[in-house]
VEXFI-82043 format. One line per field, with one value per residue (C-alpha): residue number from 1; residue in one letter; x, y, z. Coordinates in steps of 0.5 Angstrom, whole numbers, plus 500, padded with zeros to 3 digits. Layout:
N
nr	c(NUM ...)
rest	c(A ...)
x	c(X ...)
y	c(Y ...)
z	c(Z ...)
//
This chain:
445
nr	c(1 2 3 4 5 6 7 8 9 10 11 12 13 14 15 16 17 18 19 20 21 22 23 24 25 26 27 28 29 30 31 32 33 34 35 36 37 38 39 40 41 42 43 44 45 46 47 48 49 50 51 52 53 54 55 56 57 58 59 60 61 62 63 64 65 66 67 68 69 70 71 72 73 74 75 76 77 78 79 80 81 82 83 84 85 86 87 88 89 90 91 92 93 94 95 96 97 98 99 100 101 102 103 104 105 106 107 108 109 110 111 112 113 114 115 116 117 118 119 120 121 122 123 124 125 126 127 128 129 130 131 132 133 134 135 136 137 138 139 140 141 142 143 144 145 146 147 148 149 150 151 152 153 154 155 156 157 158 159 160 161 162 163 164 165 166 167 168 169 170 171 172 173 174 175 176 177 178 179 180 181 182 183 184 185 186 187 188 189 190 191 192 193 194 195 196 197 198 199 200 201 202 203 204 205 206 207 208 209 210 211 212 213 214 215 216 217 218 219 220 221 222 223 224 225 226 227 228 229 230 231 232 233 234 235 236 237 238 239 240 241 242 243 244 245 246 247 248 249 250 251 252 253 254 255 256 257 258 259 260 261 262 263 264 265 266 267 268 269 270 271 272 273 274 275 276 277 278 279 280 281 282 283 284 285 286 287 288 289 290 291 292 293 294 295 296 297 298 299 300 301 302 303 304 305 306 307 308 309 310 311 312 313 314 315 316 317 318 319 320 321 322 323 324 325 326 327 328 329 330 331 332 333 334 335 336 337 338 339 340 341 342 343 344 345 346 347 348 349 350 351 352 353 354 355 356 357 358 359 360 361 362 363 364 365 366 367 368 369 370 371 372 373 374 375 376 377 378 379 380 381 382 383 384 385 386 387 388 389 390 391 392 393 394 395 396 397 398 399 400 401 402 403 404 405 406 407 408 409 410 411 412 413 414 415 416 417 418 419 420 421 422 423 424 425 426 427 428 429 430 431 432 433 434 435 436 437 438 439 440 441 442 443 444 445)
rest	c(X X X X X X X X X X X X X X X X X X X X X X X X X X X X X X X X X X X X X X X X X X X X X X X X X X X X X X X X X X X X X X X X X X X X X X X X X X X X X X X X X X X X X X X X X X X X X X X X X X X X X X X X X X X X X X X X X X X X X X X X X X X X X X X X X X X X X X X X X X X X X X X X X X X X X X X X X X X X X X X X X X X X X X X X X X X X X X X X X X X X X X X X X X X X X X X X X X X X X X X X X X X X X X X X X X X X X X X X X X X X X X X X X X X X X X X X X X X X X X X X X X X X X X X X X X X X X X X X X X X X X X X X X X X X X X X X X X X X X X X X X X X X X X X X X X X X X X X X X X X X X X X X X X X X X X X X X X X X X X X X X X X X X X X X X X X X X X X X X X X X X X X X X X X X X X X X X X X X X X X X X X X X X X X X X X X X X X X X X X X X X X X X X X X X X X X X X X X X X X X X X X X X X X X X X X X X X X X X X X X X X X X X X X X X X X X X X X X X X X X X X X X X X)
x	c(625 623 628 630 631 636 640 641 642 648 650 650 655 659 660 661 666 671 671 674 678 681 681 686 690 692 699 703 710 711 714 716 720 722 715 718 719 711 708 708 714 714 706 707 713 708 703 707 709 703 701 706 707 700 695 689 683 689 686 689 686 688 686 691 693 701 698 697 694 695 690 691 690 692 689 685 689 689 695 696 702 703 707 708 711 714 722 729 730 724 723 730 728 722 727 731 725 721 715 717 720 723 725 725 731 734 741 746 744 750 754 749 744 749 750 743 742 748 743 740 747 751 747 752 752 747 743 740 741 738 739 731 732 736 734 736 735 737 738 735 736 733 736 739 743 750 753 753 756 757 761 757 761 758 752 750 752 748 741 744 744 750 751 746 748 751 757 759 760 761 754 750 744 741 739 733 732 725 723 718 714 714 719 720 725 729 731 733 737 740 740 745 750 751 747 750 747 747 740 736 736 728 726 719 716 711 706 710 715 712 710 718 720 714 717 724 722 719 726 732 737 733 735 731 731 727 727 730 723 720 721 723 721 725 725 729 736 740 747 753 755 762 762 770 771 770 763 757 751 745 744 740 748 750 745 744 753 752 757 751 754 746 743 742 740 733 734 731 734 732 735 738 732 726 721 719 715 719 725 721 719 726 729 723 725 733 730 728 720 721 725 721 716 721 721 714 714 717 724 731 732 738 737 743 741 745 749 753 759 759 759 767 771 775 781 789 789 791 784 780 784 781 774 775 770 767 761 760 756 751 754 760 762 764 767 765 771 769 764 759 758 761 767 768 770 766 762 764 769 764 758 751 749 756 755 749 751 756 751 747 753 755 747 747 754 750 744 745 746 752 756 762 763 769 770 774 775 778 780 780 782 782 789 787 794 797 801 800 804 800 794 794 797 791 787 791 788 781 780 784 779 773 776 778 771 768 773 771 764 766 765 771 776 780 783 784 787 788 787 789 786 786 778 776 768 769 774 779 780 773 771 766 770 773 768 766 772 775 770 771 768 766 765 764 768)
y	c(413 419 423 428 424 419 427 428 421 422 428 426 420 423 429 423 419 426 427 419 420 427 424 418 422 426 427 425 427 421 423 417 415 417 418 423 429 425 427 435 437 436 437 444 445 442 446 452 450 448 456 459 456 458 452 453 448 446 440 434 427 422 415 411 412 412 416 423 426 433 435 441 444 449 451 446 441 436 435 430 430 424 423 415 415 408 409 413 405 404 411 410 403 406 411 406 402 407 407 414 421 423 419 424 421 422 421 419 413 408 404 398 403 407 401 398 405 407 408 414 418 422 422 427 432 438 436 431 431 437 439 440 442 441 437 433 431 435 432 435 437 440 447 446 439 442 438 442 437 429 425 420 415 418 419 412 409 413 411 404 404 402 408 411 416 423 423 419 424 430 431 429 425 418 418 419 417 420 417 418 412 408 409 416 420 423 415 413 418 417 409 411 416 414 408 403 398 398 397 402 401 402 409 412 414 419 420 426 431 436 430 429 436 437 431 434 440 436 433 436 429 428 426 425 427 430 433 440 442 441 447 446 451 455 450 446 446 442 439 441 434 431 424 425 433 439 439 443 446 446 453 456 457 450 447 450 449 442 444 439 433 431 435 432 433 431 430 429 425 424 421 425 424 426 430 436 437 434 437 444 442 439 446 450 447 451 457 462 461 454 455 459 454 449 454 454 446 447 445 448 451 452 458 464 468 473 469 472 472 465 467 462 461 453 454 456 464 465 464 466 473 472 472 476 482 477 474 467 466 460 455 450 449 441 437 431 428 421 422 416 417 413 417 415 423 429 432 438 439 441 438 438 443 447 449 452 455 459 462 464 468 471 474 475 480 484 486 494 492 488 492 494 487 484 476 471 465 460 452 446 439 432 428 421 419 425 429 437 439 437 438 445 445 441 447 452 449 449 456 458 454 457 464 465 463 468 472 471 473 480 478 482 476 480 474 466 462 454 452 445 440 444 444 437 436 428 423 421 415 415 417 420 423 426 429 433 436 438 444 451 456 464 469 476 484)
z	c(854 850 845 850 856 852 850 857 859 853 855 863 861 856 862 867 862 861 868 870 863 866 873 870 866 870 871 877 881 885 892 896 903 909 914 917 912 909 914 914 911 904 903 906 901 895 897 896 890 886 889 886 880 878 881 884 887 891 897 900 900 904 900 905 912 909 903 902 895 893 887 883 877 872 865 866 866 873 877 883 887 891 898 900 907 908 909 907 903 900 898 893 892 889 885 882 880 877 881 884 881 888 894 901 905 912 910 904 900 902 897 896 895 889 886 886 882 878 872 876 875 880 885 890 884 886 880 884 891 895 901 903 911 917 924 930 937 943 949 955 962 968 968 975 973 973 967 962 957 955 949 945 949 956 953 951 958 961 956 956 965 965 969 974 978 975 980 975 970 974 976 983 984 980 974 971 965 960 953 948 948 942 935 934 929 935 937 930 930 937 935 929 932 940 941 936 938 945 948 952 960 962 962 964 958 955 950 946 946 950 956 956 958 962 965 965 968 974 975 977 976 969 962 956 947 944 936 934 933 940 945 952 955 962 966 962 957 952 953 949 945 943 938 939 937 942 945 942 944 939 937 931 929 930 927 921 920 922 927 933 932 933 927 920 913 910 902 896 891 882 877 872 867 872 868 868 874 879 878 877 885 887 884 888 894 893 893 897 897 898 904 908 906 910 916 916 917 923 921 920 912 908 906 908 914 918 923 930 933 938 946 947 941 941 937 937 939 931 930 936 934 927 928 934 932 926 925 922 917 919 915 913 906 906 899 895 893 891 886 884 876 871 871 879 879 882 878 883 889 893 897 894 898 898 891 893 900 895 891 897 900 894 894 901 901 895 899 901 909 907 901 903 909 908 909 913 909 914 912 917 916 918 922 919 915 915 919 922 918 912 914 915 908 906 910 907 900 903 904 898 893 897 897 889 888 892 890 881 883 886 893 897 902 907 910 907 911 914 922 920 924 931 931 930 929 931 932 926 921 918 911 915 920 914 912 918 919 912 912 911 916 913 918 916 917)
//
């Protein structure tokens, strides 16, 4: 080999050598869990975010099919976000074992998996729990069906077959039930909150969301769920939906205040001591770019927008006379009462993302369109170990506490006031009944 041939050979080998090294060395946000928010929702987030915060050379590689890879760089200095689809439980055990930064999950960590992680911290603190995006399951009808609403229980014997014909729940003609072929996120979600346990009577099935409701469309006396995310065209309408409380429908409003008993939240979970990059990217994911990163992923944000004034009240008339020339906001602040860190108190009263909704309604009553609005502060509780008259002093608190912090950040409250616990969300005596009632509503003069 001649002299010159052995300096390029040298120099190939050395080139080669820095690219495997800074291959190797590149940094890495491992995000790891619930297969649903793997598959389009956080890479679309992650994509935004690596944009914004000034990386370039952006693409997305697939090394397995449950792995999606994205690779960037900035000033030179590679970055790879990593996205593992596997389960909400894996996605947290991975937390806890230190093989991931981020769990995505489609719901609250439970009691075994908060001790298992006690070393993480608070992990109800809005520090480490974000409230990335909204979701949930219509269930579905022809438009001509006369039933405009079901509870959970009538629900659940008729997906089970225990009930075949809609006479038997204030309709007419025998049911026909519709279903998207195999496991699927709107059945997970039907199987936790209104099946529990019962099995599926048989049902025509379909390839994908859209199959179902060209079916439904076709059916005057059929039924079928599909995901909030699915359009369902004329020919086809939701159910209002009851686990207990009063019947809702699942509009944006609804929703986005987690008045639809169907609709859930999609978190991500750190540890207190999560590195830099990836609490920059949880931290992303609250504001406002993040959020319309969500919106274009097709899933419900987070973020404040206007609301509206609901077509029918449920209440006692002092409330329905309240709210009767307002707008509610699209929201529901909720509390966290029971914290999980080593003082086993609550870092906040509020819920994860309370906190933020409070931040997002003093910013949205300071844009120019809305100075000078007044707001309503209304309280709800819950009867479980309690009496009317303790609850509505329970409310009463509520919308206090929610009030005086509007209030200390120079938001104008016209009126705070409790309506006890007259408009439940769900059936009392669970903590998670608890929960969903104990709320307070914020409408808008």
């Amino acid at each position: 080999m001649s002299r010159v041939a052995g300096w390029w050979l040298a120099v190939t080998l050395l080139g080669a050598s820095a690219v495997a090294h800074a291959q190797v060395d590149a940094e890495r946000v491992r995000i790891h869990g619930s297969q649903t928010m793997a598959a389009r929702l956080v890479p679309a987030v992650a994509e935004s975010w690596l944009r914004d915060i000034g990386y370039d050379g952006i693409r997305r590689t697939q090394p397995r099919p449950n792995l999606t890879e994205i690779h960037a760089q900035r000033d030179g200095l590679p970055l790879i976000v990593e996205i593992e689809a596997s389960s909400s439980a894996q996605g947290f055990q991975d937390v806890v074992d230190g093989n991931a930064h981020i769990a995505m999950m489609t719901r609250r960590p439970d009691a075994a998996e908060l001790d298992a992680g006690w070393q993480l911290g608070d992990l109800a603190s809005h520090d480490q729990e974000f409230a990335l995006a909204l979701d949930g399951v219509a269930v579905v009808v022809h438009r001509d069906n006369p039933i405009a609403k079901l509870g959970f229980a009538q629900l659940r014997r008729v997906l089970s077959g225990q009930v075949h014909d809609w006479r038997d729940v204030g309709g007419r003609g025998a049911i026909h039930l519709h279903s998207v072929a195999g496991a699927n996120s709107a059945r997970d979600l039907v199987d936790e909150r209104v099946m529990q346990g019962a099995a599926y009577a048989p049902a025509q099935l379909h390839a994908d969301g859209d199959a179902l409701v060209r079916a439904i469309a076709q059916d005057p006396t059929g039924i079928g769920f599909v995901t909030l995310r699915q359009p369902w065209g004329a020919n086809v309408r939701p159910l209002a939906l009851s686990d207990g409380g009063r019947a809702v429908a699942p509009t944006r409003l609804s929703v986005q205040s987690e008045d639809y008993p169907l609709s859930r939240r999609f978190y991500l979970y750190g540890g207190q001591m999560m590195g830099a990059l990836s609490r920059s990217f949880a931290l992303y994911t609250m504001g406002q770019r993040g959020q319309d990163a969500v919106t274009r992923a097709g899933h419900f944000a987070v973020t404040l927008r206007p609301g509206y004034a609901p077509p029918t009240l449920v209440g006692p008339k002092d409330y329905r006379d309240l709210v009767a020339q307002a707008t509610r906001l699209p929201l529901s602040l909720r509390f966290n009462l029971t914290g999980n860190n080593d003082s086993g108190v609550a870092s906040s009263v509020y819920d994860s993302r309370a906190v933020r909704d409070i931040e997002r309604v003093v910013a949205f009553m300071q844009l120019p369109v809305n100075r000078g609005r007044r707001l309503l502060v209304l309280g709800f509780a819950d009867t479980a170990g309690g009496s009317s008259v303790a609850a509505t002093m329970m409310s009463n608190d509520r919308a206090d506490l929610v009030a005086h912090e509007l209030m200390a950040r120079g938001v104008t409250v016209l009126h705070a006031r409790g309506v006890g616990a007259q408009v439940p969300l769900t059936a009392p005596g669970t903590a998670a009944a608890r929960y969903r009632n104990e709320r307070v509503e914020i409408w808008m003069l």
